[in-house]
C-alpha positions as CSV (number, residue, x, y, z in Angstrom):
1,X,1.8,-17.7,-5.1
2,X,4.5,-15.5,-6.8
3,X,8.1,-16.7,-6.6
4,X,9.5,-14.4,-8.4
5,X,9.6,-11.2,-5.7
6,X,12.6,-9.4,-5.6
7,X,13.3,-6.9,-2.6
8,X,15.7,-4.6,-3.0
9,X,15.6,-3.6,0.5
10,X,14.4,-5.2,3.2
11,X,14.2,-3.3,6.6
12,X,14.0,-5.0,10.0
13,X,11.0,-3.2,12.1
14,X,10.1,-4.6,15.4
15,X,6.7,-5.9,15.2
16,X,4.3,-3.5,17.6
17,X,0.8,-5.9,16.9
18,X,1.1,-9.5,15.6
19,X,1.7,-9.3,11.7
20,X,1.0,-11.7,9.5
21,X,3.6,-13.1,6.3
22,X,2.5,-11.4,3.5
23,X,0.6,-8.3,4.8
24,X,1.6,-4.2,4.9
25,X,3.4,-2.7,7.6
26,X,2.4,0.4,8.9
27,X,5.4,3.1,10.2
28,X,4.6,2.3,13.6
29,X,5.7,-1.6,13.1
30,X,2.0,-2.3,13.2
31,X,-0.2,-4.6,10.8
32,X,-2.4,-2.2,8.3
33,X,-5.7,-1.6,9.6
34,X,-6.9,1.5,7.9
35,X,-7.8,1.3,4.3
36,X,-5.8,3.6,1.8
37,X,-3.1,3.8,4.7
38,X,0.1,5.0,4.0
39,X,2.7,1.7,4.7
40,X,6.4,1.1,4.8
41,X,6.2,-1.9,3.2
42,X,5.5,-5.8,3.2
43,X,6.2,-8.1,5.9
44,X,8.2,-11.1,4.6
45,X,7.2,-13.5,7.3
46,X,4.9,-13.6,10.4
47,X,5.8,-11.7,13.6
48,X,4.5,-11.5,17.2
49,X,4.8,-7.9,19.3
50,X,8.1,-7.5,20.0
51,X,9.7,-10.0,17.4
52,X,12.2,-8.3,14.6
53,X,10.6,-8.9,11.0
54,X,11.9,-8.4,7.6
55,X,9.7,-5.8,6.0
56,X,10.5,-5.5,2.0
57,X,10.8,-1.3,1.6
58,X,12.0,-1.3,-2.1
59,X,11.6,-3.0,-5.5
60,X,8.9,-6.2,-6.1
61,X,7.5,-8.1,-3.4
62,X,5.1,-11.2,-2.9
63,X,1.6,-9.7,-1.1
64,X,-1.8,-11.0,-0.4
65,X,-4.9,-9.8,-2.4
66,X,-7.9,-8.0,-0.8
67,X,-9.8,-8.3,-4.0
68,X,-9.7,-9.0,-7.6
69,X,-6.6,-7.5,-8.9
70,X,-5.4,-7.0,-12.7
71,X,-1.7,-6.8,-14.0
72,X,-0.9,-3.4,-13.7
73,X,-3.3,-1.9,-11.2
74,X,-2.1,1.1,-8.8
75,X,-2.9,-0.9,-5.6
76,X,-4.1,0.5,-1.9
77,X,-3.9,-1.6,1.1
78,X,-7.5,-2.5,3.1
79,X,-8.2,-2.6,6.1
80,X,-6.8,-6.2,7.1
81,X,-3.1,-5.3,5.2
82,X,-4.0,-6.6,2.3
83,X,-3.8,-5.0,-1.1
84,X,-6.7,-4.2,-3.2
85,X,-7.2,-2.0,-6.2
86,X,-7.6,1.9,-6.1
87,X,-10.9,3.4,-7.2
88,X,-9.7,4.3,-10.2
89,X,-10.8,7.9,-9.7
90,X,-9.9,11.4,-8.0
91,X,-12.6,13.0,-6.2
92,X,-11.9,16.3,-4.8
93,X,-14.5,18.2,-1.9
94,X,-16.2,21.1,-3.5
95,X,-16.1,24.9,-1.6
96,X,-12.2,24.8,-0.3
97,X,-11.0,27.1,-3.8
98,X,-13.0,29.2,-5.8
99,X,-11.6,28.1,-9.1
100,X,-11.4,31.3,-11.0
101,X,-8.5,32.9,-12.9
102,X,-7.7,35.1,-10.3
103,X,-8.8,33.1,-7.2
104,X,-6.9,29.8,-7.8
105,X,-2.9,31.3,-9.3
106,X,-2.6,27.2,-9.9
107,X,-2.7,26.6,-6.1
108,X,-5.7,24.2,-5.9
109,X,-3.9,20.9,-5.0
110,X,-0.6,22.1,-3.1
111,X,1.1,20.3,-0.7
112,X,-0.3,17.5,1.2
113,X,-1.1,13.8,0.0
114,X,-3.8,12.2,-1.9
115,X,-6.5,10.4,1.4
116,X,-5.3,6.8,0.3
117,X,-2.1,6.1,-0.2
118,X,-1.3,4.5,-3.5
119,X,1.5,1.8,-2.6
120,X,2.3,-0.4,-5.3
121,X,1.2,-1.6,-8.4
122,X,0.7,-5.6,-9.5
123,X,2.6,-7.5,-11.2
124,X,0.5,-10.3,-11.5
125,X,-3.2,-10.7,-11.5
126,X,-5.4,-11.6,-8.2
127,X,-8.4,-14.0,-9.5
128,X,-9.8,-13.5,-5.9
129,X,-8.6,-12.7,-2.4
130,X,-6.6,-14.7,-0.7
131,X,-4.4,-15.0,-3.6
132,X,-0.4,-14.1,-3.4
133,X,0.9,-11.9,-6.3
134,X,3.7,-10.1,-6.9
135,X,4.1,-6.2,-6.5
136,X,6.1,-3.5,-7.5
137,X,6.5,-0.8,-4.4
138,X,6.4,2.9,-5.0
139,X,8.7,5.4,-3.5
């Protein structure tokens, strides 16, 4: 497990599900459930509904691993708050522009954000999950 995490900003979010050490926090004080969700940030110890729990918002913190991760991954979260790797790849749903000179003025991919919410990348490599490396949080 990483030692070497170091929060710049923790945030204290009351716990609305039990949350476990180590896993993402959803805005709504929740555990993670949804893969590519977007998340505040890392809970820094276990919590029960109700309880106050130190959630790391900004700079490097210590999470578990979904999956095999390598140093320097762009990492998503999975369905159980964990972090796994992205795909690696932008697909985008044919039909919604005609991508012609006149019919896209550069307005393809305006506004809005990408379906899984890149959260961090690692730090330190994941040789399988269940292991605890350290991440650096985007913003």
């Amino acid at each position: 497990m990483s030692k070497q995490a170091h929060s710049l900003r923790d945030e204290a979010v009351i716990a609305t599900t039990a949350v476990a050490e180590f896993r993402a926090v959803g805005f709504d004080g929740a555990q993670a459930t949804v893969q590519g969700q977007k998340v505040v940030g890392v809970a820094k110890h276990d919590a029960e509904i109700g309880d106050a729990m130190a959630v790391g918002i900004l700079g490097s913190v210590t999470i578990e691993a979904g999956a095999v991760i390598a140093v320097g991954d762009g990492l998503i979260i999975d369905a159980t708050g964990r972090a796994i790797p992205t795909a690696g790849e932008i697909t985008l749903d044919a039909g919604a522009t005609a991508v012609t000179s006149t019919a896209a003025n550069g307005a393809i991919m305006s506004g809005g954000e990408m379906p899984e919410y890149v959260f961090a990348d690692a730090l330190e490599a994941a040789a399988a999950a269940g292991d605890f490396i350290e991440v650096l949080l985007r913003r």
